[in-house]
gemmi code that builds the backbone of each chain (N, CA, C; Angstrom):
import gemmi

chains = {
    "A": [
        ("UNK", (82.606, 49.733, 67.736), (81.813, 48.707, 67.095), (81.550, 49.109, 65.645)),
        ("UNK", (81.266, 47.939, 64.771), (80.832, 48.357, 63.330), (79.518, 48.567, 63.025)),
        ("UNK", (79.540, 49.881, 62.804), (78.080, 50.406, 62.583), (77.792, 49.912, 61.105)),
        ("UNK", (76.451, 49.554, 60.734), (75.743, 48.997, 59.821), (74.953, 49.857, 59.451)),
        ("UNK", (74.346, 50.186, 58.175), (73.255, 51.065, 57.890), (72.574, 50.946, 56.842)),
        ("UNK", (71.367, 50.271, 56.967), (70.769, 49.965, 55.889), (69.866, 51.101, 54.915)),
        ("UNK", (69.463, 50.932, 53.869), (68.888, 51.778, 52.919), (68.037, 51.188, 52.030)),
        ("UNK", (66.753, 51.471, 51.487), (65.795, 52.535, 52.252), (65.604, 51.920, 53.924)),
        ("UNK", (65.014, 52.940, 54.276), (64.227, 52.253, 55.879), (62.909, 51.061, 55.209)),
        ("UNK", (62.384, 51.922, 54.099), (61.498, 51.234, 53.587), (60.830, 51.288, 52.179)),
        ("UNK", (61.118, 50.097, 51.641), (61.013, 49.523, 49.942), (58.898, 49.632, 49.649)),
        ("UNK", (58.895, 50.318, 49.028), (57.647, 50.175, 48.446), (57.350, 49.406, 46.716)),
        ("UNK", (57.291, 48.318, 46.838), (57.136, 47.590, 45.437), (56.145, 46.929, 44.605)),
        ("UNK", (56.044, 46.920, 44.228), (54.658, 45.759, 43.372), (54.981, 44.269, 43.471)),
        ("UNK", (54.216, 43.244, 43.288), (54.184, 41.803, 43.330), (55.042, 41.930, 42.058)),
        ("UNK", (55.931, 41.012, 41.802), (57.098, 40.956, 40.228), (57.667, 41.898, 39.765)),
        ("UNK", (57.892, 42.603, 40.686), (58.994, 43.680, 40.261), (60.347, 43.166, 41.235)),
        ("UNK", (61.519, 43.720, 41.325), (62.526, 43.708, 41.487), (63.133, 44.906, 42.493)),
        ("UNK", (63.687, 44.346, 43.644), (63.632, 44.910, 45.030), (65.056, 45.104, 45.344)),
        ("UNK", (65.864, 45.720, 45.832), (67.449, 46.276, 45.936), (67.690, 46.465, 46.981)),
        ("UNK", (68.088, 46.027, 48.127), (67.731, 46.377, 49.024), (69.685, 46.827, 49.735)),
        ("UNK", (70.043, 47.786, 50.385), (71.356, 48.075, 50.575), (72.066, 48.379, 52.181)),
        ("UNK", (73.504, 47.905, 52.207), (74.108, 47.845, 53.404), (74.676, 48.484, 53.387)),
        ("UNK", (75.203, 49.066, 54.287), (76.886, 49.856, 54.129), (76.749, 49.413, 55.618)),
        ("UNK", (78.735, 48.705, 55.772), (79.782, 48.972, 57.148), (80.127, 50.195, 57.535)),
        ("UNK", (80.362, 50.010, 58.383), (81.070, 51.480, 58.833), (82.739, 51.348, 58.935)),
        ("UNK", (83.068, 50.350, 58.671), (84.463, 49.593, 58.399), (84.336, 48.399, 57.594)),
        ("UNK", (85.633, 47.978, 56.916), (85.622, 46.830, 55.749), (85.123, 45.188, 56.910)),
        ("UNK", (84.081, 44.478, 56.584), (83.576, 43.536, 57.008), (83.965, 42.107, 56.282)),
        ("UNK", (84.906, 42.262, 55.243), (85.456, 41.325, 54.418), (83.774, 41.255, 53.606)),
        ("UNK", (83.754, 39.762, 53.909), (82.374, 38.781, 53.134), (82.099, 38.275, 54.179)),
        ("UNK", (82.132, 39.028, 55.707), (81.650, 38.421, 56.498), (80.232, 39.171, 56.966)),
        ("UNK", (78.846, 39.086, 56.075), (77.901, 39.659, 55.915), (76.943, 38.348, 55.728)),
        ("UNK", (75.929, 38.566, 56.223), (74.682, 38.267, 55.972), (72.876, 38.802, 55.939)),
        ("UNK", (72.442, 38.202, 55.133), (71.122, 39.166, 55.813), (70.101, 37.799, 56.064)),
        ("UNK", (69.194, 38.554, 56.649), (67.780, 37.850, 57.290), (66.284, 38.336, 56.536)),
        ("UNK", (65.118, 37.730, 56.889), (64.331, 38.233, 56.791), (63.242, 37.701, 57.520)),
        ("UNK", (62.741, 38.806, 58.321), (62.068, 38.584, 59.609), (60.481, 39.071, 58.937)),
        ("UNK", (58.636, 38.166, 59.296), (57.613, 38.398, 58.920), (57.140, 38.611, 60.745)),
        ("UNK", (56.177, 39.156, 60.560), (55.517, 39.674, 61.808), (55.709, 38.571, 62.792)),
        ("UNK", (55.981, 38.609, 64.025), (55.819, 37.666, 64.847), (56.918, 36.109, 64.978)),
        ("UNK", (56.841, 36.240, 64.067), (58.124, 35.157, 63.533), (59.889, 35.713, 63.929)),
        ("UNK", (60.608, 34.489, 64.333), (61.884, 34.998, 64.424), (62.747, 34.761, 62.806)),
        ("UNK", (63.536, 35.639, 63.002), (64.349, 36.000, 61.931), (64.732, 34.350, 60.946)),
        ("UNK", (64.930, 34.623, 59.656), (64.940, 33.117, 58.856), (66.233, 33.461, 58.325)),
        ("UNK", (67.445, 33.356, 57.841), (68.765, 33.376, 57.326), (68.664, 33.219, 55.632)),
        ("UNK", (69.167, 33.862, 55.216), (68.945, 34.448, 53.186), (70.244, 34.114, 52.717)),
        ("UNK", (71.114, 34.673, 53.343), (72.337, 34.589, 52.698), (73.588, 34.647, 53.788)),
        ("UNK", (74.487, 34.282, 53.696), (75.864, 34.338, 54.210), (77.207, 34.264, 53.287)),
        ("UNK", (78.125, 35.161, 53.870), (79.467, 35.445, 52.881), (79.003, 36.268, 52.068)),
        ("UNK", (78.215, 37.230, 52.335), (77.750, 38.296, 51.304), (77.111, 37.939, 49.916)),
        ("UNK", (77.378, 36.466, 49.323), (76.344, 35.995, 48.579), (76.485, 34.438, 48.421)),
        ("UNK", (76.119, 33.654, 49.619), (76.081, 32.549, 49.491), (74.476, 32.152, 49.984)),
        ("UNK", (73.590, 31.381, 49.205), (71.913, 31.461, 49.730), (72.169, 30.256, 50.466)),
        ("UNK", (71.413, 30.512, 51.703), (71.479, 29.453, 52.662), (70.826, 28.349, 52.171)),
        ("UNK", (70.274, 27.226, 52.437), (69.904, 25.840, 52.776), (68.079, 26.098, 52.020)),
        ("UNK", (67.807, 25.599, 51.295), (66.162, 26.035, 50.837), (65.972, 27.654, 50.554)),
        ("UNK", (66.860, 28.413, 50.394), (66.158, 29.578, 50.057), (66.440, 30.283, 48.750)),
        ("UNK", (65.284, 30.543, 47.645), (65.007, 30.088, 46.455), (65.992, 31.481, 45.662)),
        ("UNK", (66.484, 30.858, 44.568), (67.427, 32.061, 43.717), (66.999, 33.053, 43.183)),
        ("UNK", (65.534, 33.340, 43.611), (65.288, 35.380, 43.366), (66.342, 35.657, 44.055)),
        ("UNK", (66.493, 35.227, 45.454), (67.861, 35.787, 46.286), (68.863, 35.873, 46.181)),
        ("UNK", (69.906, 37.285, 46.121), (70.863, 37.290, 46.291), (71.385, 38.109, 46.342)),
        ("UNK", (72.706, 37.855, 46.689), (73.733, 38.912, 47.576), (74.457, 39.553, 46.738)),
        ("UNK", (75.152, 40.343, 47.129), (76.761, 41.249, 46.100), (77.115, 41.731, 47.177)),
        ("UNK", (78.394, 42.136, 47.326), (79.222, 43.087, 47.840), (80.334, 42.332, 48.335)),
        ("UNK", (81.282, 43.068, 49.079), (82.344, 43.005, 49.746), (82.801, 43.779, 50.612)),
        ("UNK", (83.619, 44.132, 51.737), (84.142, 45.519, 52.127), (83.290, 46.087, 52.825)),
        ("UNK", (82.483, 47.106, 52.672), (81.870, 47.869, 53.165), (80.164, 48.362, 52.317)),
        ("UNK", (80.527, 47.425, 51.032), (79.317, 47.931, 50.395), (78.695, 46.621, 50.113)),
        ("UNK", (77.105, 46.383, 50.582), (76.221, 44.882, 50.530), (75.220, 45.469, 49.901)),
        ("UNK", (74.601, 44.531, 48.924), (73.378, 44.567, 48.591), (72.691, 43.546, 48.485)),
        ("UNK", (71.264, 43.213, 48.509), (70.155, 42.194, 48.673), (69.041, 42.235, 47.452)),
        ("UNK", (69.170, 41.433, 46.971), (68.087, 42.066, 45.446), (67.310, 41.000, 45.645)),
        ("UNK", (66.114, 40.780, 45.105), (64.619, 39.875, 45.018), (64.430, 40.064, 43.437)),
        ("UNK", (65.049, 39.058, 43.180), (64.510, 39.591, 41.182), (63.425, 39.541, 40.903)),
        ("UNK", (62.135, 39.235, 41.384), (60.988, 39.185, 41.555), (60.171, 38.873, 42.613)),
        ("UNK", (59.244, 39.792, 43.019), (58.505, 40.030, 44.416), (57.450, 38.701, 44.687)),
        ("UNK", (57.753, 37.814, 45.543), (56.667, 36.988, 45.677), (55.569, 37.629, 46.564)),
        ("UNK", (54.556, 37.207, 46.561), (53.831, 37.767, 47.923), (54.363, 37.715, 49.270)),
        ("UNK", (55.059, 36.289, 49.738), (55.692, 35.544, 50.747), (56.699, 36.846, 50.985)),
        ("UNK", (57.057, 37.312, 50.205), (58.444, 37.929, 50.617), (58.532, 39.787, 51.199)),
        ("UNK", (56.584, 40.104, 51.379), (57.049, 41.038, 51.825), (57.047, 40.912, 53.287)),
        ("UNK", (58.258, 41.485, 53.836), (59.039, 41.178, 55.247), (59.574, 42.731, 56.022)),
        ("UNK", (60.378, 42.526, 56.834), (61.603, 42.948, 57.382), (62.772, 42.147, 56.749)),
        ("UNK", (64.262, 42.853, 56.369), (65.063, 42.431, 56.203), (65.861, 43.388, 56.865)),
        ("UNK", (67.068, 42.379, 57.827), (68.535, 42.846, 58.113), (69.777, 42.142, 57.724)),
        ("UNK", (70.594, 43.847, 58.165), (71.547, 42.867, 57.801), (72.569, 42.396, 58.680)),
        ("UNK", (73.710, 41.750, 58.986), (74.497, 41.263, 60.135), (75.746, 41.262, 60.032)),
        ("UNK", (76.840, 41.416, 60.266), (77.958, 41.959, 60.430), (78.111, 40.602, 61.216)),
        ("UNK", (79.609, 39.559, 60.982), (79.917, 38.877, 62.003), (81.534, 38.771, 62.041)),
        ("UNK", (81.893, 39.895, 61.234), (83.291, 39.406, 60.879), (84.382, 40.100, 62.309)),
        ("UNK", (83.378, 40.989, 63.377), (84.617, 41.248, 64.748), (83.190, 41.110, 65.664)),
        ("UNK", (83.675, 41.277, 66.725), (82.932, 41.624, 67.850), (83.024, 43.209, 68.705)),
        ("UNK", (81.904, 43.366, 68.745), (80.608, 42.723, 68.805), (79.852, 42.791, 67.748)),
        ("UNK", (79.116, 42.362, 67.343), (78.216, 41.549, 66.143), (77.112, 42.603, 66.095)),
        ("UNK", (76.972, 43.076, 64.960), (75.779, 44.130, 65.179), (75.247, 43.545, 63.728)),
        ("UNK", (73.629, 44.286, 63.793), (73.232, 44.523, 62.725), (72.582, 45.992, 62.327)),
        ("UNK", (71.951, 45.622, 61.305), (71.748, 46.908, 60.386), (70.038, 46.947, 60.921)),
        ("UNK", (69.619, 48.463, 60.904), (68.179, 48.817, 61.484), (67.018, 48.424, 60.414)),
        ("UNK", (67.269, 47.671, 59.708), (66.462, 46.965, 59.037), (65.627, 47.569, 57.803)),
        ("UNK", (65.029, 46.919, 56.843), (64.141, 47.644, 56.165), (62.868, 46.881, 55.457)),
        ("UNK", (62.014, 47.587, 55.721), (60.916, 47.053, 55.566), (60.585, 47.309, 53.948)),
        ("UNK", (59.828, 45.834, 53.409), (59.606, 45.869, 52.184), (57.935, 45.895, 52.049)),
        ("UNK", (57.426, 46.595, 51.466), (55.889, 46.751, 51.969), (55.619, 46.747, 49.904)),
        ("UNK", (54.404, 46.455, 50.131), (53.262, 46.188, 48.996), (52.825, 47.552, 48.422)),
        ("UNK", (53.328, 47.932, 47.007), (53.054, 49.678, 46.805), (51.584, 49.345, 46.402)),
    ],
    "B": [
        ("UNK", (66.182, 17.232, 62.524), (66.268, 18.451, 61.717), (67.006, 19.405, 63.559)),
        ("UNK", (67.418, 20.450, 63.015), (68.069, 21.341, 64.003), (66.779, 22.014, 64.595)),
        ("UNK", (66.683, 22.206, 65.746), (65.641, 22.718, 66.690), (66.294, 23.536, 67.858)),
        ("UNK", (66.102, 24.530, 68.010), (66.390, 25.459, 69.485), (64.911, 25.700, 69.662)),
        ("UNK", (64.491, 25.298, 70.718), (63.314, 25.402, 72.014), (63.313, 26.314, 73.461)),
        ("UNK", (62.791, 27.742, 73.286), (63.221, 28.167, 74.285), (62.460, 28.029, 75.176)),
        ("UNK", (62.369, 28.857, 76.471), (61.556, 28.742, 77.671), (60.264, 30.037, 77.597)),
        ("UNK", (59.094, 29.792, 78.587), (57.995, 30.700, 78.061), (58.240, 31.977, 78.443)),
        ("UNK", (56.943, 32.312, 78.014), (57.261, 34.511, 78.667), (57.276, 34.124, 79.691)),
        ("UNK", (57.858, 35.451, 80.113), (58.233, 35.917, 81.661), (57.862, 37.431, 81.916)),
        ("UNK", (57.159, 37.413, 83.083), (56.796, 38.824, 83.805), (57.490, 39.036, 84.757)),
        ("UNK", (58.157, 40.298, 84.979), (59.348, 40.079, 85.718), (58.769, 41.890, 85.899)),
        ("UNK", (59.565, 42.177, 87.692), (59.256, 43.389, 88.129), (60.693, 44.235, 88.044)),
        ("UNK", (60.469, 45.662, 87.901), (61.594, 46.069, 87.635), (63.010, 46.157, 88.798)),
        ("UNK", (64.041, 45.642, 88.431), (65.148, 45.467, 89.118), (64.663, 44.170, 89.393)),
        ("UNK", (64.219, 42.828, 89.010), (64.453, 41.797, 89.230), (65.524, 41.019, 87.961)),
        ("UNK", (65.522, 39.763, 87.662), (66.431, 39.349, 86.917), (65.432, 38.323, 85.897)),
        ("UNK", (65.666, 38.143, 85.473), (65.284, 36.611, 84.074), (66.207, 35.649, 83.867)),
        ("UNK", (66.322, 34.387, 83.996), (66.703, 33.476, 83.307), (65.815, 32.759, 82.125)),
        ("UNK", (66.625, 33.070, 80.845), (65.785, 32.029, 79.764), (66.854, 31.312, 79.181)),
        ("UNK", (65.871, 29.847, 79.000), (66.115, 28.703, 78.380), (66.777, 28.225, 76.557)),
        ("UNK", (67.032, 28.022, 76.411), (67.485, 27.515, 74.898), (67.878, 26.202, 74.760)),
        ("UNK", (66.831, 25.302, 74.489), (67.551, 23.817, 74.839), (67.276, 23.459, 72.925)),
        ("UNK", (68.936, 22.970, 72.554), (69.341, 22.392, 71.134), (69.198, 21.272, 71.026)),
        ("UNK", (68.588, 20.596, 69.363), (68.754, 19.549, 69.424), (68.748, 19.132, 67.487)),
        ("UNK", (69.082, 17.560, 67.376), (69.116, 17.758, 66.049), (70.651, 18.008, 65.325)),
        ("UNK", (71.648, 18.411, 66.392), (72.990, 18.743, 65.705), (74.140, 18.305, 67.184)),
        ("UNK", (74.932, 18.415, 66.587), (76.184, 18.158, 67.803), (76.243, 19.295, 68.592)),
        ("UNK", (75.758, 19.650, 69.919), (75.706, 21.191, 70.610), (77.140, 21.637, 70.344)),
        ("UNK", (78.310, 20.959, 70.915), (79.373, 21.352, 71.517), (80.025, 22.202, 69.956)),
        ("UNK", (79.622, 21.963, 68.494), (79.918, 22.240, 67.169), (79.993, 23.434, 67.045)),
        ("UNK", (78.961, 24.290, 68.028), (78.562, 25.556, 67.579), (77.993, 26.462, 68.657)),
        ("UNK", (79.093, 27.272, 68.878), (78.619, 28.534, 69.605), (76.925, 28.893, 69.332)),
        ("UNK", (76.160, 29.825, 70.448), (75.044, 30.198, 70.683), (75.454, 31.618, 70.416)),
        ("UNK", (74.609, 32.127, 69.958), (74.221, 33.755, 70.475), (72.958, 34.210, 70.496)),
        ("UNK", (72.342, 35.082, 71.633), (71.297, 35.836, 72.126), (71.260, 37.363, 71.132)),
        ("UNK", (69.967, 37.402, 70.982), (69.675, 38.205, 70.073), (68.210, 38.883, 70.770)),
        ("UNK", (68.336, 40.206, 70.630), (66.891, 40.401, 71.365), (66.224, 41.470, 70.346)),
        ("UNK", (64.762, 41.856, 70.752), (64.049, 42.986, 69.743), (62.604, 43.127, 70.171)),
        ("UNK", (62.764, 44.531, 70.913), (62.173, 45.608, 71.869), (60.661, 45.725, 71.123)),
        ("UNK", (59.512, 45.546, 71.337), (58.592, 45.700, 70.222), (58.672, 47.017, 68.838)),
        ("UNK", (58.247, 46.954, 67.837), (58.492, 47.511, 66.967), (60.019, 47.440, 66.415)),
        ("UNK", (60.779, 47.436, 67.203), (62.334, 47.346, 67.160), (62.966, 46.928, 65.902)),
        ("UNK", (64.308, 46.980, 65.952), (65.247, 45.837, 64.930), (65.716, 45.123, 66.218)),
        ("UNK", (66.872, 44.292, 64.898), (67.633, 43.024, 66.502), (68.762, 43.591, 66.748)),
        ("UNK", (68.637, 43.201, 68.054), (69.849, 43.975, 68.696), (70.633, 42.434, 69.407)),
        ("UNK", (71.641, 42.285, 69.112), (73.226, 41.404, 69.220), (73.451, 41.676, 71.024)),
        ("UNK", (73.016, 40.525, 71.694), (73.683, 40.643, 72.860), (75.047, 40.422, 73.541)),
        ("UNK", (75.379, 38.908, 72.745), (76.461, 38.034, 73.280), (76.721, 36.574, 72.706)),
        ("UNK", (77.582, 36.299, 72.967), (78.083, 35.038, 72.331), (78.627, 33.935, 73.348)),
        ("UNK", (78.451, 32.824, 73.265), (79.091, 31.646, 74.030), (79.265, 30.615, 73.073)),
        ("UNK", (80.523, 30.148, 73.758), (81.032, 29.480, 72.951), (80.525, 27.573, 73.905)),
        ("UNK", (80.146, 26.505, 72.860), (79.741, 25.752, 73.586), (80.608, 24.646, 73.943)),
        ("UNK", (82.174, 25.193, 73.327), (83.213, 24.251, 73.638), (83.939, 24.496, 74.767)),
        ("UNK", (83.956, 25.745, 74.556), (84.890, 25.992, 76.079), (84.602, 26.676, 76.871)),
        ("UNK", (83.089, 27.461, 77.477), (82.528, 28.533, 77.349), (82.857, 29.855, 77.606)),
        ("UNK", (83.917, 30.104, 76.507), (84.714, 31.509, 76.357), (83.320, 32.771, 76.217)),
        ("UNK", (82.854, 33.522, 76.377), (81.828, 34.226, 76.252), (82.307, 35.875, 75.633)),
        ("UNK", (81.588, 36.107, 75.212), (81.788, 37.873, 74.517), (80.309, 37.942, 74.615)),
        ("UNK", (80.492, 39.481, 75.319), (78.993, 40.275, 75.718), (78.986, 41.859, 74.777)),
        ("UNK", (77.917, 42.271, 74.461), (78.258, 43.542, 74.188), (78.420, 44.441, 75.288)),
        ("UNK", (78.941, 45.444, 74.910), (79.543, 46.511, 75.959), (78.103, 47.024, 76.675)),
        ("UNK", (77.010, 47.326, 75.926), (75.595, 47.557, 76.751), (75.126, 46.879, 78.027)),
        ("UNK", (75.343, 45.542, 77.927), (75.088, 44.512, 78.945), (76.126, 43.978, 79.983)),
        ("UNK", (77.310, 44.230, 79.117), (78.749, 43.858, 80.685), (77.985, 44.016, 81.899)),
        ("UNK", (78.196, 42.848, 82.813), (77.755, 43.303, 84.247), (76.574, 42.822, 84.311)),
        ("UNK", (75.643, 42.540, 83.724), (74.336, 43.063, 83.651), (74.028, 41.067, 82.692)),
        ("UNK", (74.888, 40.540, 82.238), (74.068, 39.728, 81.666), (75.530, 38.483, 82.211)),
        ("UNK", (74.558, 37.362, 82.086), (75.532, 35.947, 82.061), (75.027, 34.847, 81.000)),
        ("UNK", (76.011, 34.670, 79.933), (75.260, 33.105, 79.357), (76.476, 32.140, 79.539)),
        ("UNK", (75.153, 31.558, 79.820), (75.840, 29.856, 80.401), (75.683, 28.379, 79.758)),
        ("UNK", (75.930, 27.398, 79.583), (75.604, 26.484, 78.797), (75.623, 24.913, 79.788)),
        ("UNK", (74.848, 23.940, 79.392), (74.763, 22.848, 80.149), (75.157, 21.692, 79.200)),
        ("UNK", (76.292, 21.719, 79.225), (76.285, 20.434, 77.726), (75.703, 18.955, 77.560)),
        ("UNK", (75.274, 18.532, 79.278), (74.572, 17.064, 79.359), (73.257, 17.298, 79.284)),
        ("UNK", (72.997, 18.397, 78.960), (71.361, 18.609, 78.345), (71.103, 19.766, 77.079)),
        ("UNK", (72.243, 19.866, 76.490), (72.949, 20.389, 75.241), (71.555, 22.028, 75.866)),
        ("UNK", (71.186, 22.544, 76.338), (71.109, 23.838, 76.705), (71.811, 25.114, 76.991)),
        ("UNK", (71.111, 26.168, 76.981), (72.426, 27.411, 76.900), (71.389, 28.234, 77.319)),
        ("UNK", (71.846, 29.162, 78.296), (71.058, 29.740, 79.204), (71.751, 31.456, 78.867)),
        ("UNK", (70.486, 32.378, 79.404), (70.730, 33.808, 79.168), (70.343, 34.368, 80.609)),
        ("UNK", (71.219, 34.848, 81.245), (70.566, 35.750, 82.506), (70.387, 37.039, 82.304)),
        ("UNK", (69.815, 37.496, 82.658), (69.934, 39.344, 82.774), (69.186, 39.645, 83.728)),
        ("UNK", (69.844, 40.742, 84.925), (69.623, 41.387, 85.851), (69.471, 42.887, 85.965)),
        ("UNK", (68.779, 43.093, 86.986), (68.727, 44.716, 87.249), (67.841, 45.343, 86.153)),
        ("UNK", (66.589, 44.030, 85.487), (65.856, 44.914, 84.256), (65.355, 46.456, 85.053)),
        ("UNK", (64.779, 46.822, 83.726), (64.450, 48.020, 83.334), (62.984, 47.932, 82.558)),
        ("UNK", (62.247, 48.706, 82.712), (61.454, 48.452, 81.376), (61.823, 48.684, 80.040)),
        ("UNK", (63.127, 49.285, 79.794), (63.816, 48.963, 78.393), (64.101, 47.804, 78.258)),
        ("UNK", (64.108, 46.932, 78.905), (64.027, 45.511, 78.790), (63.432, 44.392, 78.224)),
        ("UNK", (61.916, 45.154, 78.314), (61.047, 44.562, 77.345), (61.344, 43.995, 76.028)),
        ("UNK", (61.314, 42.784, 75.644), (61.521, 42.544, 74.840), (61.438, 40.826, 74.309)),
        ("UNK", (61.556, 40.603, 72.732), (61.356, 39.311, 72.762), (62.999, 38.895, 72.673)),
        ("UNK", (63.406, 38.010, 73.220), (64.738, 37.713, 73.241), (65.017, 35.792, 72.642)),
        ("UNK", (65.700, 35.935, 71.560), (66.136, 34.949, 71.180), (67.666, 34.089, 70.549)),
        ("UNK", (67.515, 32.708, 71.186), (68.856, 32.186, 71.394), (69.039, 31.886, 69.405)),
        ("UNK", (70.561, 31.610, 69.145), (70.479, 31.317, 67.507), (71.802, 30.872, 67.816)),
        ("UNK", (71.748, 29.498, 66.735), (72.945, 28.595, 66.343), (73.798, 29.547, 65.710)),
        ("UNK", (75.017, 29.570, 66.174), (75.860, 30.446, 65.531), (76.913, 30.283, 65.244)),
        ("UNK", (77.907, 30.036, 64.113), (78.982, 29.631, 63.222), (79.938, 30.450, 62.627)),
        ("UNK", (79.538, 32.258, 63.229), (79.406, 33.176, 61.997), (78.704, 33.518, 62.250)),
        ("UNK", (77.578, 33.540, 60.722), (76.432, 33.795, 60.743), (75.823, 32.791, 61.572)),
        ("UNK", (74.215, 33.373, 61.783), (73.929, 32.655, 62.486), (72.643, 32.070, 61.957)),
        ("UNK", (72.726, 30.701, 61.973), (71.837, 30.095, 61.037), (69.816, 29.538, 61.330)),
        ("UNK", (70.230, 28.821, 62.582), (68.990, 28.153, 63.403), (68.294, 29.504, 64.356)),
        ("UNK", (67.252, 29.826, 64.473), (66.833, 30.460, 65.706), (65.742, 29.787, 66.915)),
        ("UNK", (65.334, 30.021, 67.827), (64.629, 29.533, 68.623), (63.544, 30.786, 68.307)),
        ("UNK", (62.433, 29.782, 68.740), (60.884, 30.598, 68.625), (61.045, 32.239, 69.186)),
        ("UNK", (61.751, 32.396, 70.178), (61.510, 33.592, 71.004), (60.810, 33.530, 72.342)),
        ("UNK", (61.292, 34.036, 73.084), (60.769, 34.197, 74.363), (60.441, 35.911, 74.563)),
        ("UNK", (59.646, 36.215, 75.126), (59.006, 37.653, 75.334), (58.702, 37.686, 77.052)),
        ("UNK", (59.459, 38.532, 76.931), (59.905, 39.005, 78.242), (59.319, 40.564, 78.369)),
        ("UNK", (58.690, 40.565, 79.656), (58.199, 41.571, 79.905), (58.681, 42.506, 81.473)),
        ("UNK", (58.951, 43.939, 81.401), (59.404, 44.298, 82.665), (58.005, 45.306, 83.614)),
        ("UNK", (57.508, 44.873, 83.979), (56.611, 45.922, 84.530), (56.362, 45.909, 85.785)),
        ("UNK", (55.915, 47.114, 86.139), (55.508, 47.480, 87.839), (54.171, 46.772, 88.009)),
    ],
}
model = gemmi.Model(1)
for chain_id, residues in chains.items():
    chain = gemmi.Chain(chain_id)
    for i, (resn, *xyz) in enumerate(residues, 1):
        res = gemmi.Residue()
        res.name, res.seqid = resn, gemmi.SeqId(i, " ")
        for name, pos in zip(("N", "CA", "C"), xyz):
            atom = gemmi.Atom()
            atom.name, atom.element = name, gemmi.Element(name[0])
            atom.pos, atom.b_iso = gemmi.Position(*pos), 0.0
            res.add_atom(atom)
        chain.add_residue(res)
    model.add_chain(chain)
structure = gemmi.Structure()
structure.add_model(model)
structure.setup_entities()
C-alpha cells in the first residue's frame, strides 16, 4: 500500500500568518492527491483535489502544489475558522490511504 | 443539494456484528461509487473500502478482508457497511463518502461502539 506521511504532526501559528502544511507518498501518486480538513466532531470537508484543484465554495487562501510524491497545502492567511485537522488522501491505486494528519493549532 | 444520511450509534458486544446505513440523495446514486471511512477516537481516518454503485464491484482493505461486506440498494439509492467479529478496536465513528476519486460528500458519521 502507499504510505502517506504528513509533516508537522502539528502547525503552531498566529491568526494571518501563513501555514505550509506537507505530504510525502511513499510512491509517485501522479495528481491523484487531495486533502481535507476535519474540526472537532464534524466529518471531514474536501479542500482540494488533483493536488491543486479547490473544491466547490472553498475560498483561495487554499491551495495545493505538488505532483509525484511531494504535496503541499498552504493557508496564505490564518482565518480563525481554519484552525482544524488536515489530511491528506491518496486515491490514485488501491487501497486508498491517507496521511496521519496534522493539526493546526493557535500559537 | 447532495446529502448522505447515515444510521444512529450502535452498541454492539464484542464478537457481534454492525450493520450501518448510508442512504444518498440529491445526485444520481448509480454516478458514483461509495467509500467507508472510519476514525477510532482521537484517531486519523482510516480507508476501509470501496463499492462501486454500478456494478457492485467492491475493494476492501487488506485489514478487513473477511471481516467486512458493503452492499448497496439502488431502489432506495442506499449503501450499506457490515462488519463482524468486532473487537473493541472497533470503536469508532465510521463514515460513508461520495466517491469519484477523491471523495467529495460525507455523511454525518455514525459512532459505533464495542463494549462488554
Amino acid at each position: 500500500e502507499i504510505v502517506m506521511t504528513q509533516s508537522p504532526a502539528t502547525l503552531s501559528v498566529s491568526p494571518g500568518e501563513r501555514a505550509t502544511l506537507s505530504c510525502r507518498a511513499g510512491q509517485s501518486v501522479s495528481s491523484n492527491l487531495a486533502w481535507y480538513q476535519q474540526k472537532p466532531g464534524q466529518a471531514p470537508r474536501l479542500l482540494i483535489y488533483g493536488a491543486s484543484t479547490r473544491a466547490t465554495g472553498i475560498p483561495a487562501r487554499f491551495s495545493g502544489s505538488g505532483s509525484g510524491t511531494e504535496f503541499a497545502l498552504t493557508i496564505s492567511t490564518l482565518q480563525p475558522e481554519d484552525f482544524a485537522d488536515y489530511y491528506c488522501h491518496q486515491y490514485y491505486d488501491y487501497p486508498r490511504t491517507f496521511g496521519q494528519g496534522t493539526k493546526v493549532e493557535i500559537k | 443539494q447532495v446529502q448522505l444520511v447515515q444510521s444512529g450509534a450502535e452498541v454492539k458486544k464484542p464478537g457481534a456484528s454492525v450493520k450501518v446505513s448510508c442512504k444518498a440523495s440529491g445526485y444520481i446514486f448509480n454516478n458514483y461509487g461509495i467509500s467507508w471511512v472510519r476514525q477510532a477516537p482521537g484517531q486519523g481516518l482510516e480507508w476501509m473500502g470501496w463499492i462501486s454503485t454500478f456494478n457492485v464491484n467492491t475493494n476492501y482493505a487488506q485489514k478487513f478482508q473477511g471481516r467486512v461486506a458493503m452492499t448497496t440498494d439502488t431502489s432506495t439509492s442506499t449503501a450499506y457497511m457490515q462488519l463482524t467479529s468486532l473487537t473493541s478496536d472497533d470503536t469508532a465513528v465510521y463514515y460513508c463518502a461520495r466517491d469519484w476519486g477523491p471523495v467529495d460528500f460525507w455523511g454525518q458519521g455514525t459512532l459505533v461502539t464495542v463494549s462488554s
